[in-house]
N, C-alpha and C positions, 0 to 999 in steps of 0.2 A: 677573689679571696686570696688573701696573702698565705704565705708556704707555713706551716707549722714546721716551729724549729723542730729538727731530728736530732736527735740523740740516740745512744745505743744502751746509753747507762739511767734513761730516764727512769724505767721500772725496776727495779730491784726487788730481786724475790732470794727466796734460800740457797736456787741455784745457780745465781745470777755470774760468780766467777768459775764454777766449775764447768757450765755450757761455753762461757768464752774461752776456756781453756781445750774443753772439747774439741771444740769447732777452730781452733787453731791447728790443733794435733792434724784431724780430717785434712786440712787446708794441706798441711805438711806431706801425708800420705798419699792425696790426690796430686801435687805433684813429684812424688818418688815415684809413685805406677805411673804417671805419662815418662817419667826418666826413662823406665825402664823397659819402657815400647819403643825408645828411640824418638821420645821426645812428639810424639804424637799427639797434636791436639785435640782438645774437647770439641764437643758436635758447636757447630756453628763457630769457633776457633778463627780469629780472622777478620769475622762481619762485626763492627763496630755498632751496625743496629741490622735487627731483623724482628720478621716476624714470628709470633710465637701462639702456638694453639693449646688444648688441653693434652694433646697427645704426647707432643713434645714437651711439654713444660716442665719434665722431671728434669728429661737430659739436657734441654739445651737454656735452663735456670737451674734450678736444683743444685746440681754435679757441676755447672760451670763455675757455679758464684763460691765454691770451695777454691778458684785460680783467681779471680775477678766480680767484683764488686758489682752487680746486675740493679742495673735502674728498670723498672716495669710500666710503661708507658700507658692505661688505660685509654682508651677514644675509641668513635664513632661514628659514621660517614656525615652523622645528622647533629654532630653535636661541634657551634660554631668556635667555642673556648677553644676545641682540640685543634681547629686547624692552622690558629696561631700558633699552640704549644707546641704540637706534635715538631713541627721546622725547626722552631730552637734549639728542643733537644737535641735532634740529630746531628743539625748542627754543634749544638756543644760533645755531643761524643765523638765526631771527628776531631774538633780541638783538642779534649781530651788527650787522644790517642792512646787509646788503650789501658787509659788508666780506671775506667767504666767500662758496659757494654750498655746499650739499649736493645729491651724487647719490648715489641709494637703488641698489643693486646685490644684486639678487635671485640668489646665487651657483648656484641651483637652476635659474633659468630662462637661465642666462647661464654655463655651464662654461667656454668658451674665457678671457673675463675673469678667472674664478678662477683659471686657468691661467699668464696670462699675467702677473700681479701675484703669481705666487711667493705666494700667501697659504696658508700653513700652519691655521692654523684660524679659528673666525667667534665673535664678531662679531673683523671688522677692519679697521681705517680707514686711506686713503693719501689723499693728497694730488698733484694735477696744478697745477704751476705751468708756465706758459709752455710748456708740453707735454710737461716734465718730471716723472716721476712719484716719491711720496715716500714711506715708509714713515713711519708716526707712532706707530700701537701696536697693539697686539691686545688681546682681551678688556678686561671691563666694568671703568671705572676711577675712578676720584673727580672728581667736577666740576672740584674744583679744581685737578688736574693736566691735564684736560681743555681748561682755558680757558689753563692757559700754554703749550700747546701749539698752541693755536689763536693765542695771543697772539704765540709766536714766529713761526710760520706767515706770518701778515699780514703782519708789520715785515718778515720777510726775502723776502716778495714786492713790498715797497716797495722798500728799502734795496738788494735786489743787482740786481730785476730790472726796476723802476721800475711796480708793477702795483699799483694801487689800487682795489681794488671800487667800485663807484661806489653813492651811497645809496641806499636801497630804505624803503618805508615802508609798510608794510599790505598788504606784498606784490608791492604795486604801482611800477613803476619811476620813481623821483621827477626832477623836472625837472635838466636836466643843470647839474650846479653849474658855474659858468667855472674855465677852465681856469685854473692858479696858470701867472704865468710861470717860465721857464727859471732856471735857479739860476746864481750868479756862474760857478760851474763847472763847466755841462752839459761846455760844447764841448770844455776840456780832458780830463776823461774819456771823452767822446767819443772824441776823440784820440788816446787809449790802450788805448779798447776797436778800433780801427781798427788802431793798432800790431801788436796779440797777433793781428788776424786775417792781418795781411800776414808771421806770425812773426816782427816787429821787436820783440825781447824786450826790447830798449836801448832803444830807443824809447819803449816804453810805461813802463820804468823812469822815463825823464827825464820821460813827460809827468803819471806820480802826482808825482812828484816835485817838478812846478810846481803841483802844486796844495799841495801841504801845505807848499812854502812860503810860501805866501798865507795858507794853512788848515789849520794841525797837527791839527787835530781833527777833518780831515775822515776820517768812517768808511769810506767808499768808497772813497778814496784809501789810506788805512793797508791796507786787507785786500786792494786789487789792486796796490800796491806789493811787500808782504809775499810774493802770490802769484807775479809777476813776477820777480821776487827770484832764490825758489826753482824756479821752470820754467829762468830762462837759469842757473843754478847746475848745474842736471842734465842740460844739452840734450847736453851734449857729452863725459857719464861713461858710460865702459865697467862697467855694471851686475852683471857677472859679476866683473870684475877689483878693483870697489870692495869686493865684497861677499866677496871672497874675503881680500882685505888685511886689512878689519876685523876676520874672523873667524880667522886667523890671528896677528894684533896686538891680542889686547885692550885693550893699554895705547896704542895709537899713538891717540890724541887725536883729531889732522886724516882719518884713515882713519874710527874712530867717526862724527866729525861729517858726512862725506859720504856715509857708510852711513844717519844718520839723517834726512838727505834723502830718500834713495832710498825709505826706509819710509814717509814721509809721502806723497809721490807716489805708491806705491804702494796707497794709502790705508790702511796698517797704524802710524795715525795712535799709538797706546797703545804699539805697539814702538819709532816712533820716541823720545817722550815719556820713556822708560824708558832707555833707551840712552844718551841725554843727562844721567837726572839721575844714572845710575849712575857715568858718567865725574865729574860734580861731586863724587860724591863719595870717588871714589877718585883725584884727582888734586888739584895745588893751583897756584897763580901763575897768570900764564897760559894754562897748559891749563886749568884749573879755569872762569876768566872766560870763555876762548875757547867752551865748552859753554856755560856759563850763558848768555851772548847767545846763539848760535845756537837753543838751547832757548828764550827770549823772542822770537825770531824769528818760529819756529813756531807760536809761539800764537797770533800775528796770524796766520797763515795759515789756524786753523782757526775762531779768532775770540773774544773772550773769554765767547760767552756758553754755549760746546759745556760740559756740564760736564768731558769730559777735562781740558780749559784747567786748569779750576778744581781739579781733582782733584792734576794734575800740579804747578800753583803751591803749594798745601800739601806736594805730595814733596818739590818743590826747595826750600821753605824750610826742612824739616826737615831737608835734606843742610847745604845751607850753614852751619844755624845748630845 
């Protein structure tokens, strides 16, 4: 079975940027308290792979994956996929070097996990970022889809949740590198991850909004702009009433576009996508553009690198053109 692309921004729900802002802060505190131990590290600290039981799987997943990006290895003495897979990995979290960890989950000696990660068959591997868990793919796959999945993994444990593995060399935990200072724009997104917690959906609009006046290009600012956007778009739509309009008005334009929110939120991200480019192409003028931006919209919201994105910018180019 080939790896199902990972994404972290696939589902969108209402609290889709206040949890990543969440779980950055955690990320931040968990390591201020290992600072303030004297830099002491997390249980398993060190092991680039290990194994991992129900007893342990608080402390040494949970609590780690707040420092580093945890890959969760499913397999089984009798299942023959893992014993090709299970080598790769390892091998690739050495190469890595500490920019992941692997833990080995023995699905025979640990039922409840198996249970509890929805895994349909073995080998199959998730991923725990900031204590959020992630599906990445099932059964044995080609390295080299392997490593873009580990390579999206990383960046989007950087990028959304500010979480950098720290280096690791021969196993052994290497001296702590100095910390990079603060980026021109911690504090404004800051600002904005504070906003989305106190529900100031305007707020945290205005304060992406000073940052990418400064910095167009800033990636974190475009995708919690984009998000904020679409949460106060929908905080105050009668979900039954929208959904009923659209479906009764196929042709009513502004009814489609606010039904194609409510699919995105809803994380039925493909029906929103679809909805939109179907109206481009059966409308023109203004309705026609009115879709097309709002469908540009959403892409930032789910990011350009989800392949839907990419799938849907070839739909819509072939509507338009």
């Amino acid at each position: 079975m080939q790896p199902r692309n990972m994404s972290m921004s696939g589902v969108v729900d209402l609290a889709a940027v206040k949890a990543a802002g969440e779980a950055k802060q955690k990320a931040e505190q968990a390591r201020a308290e290992a600072a303030r131990h004297g830099g002491v590290p997390a249980a398993g600290a060190g092991r680039l792979v290990f194994d991992v039981d129900e007893a342990g799987f608080d402390q040494e997943v949970l609590q780690r994956s707040a420092e580093v990006p945890v890959v969760i290895d499913f397999w089984a003495d009798w299942c023959e996929p893992c014993k090709q897979l299970g080598p790769l990995l390892e091998r690739l979290a050495q190469e890595y070097a500490g920019r992941f960890v692997l833990a080995k989950v023995d699905v025979e000696a640990n039922q409840l996990l198996f249970q509890q990660f929805g895994v349909q068959s073995i080998p199959a591997v998730f991923a725990v970022v900031a204590g959020q868990a992630l599906p990445l793919f099932q059964g044995a796959a080609p390295e080299a889809q392997i490593r873009e999945v580990l390579d999206q993994l990383v960046a989007v444990a950087e990028q959304r949740f500010g979480i950098v593995g720290a280096p690791v060399a021969g196993g052994e935990a290497a001296e702590a590198a100095p910390q990079a200072p603060a980026g021109p724009y911690d504090s404004a997104l800051s600002a904005a991850h504070e906003a989305l917690d106190a529900g100031d959906l305007g707020g945290a609009v205005r304060a992406y909004e000073n940052v990418l006046s400064d910095d167009p290009a800033n990636a974190e600012a475009k995708l919690g702009l984009a998000q904020a956007q679409l949460l106060r778009r929908v905080q105050d739509m009668d979900a039954a009433q929208v959904r009923k309009a659209a479906a009764d008005a196929p042709g009513d334009v502004p009814a489609q576009i606010a039904a194609a929110d409510l699919d995105l939120v809803g994380g039925h991200v493909a029906d929103a996508f679809g909805r939109l480019i179907d109206v481009v192409k059966k409308s023109a003028g203004e309705d026609r553009d009115a879709a097309r931006v709002r469908l540009l919209e959403l892409f930032e919201v789910i990011g350009p690198d989800d392949p839907r994105v990419a799938a849907a910018r070839t739909a819509l180019s072939r509507a338009l053109f």
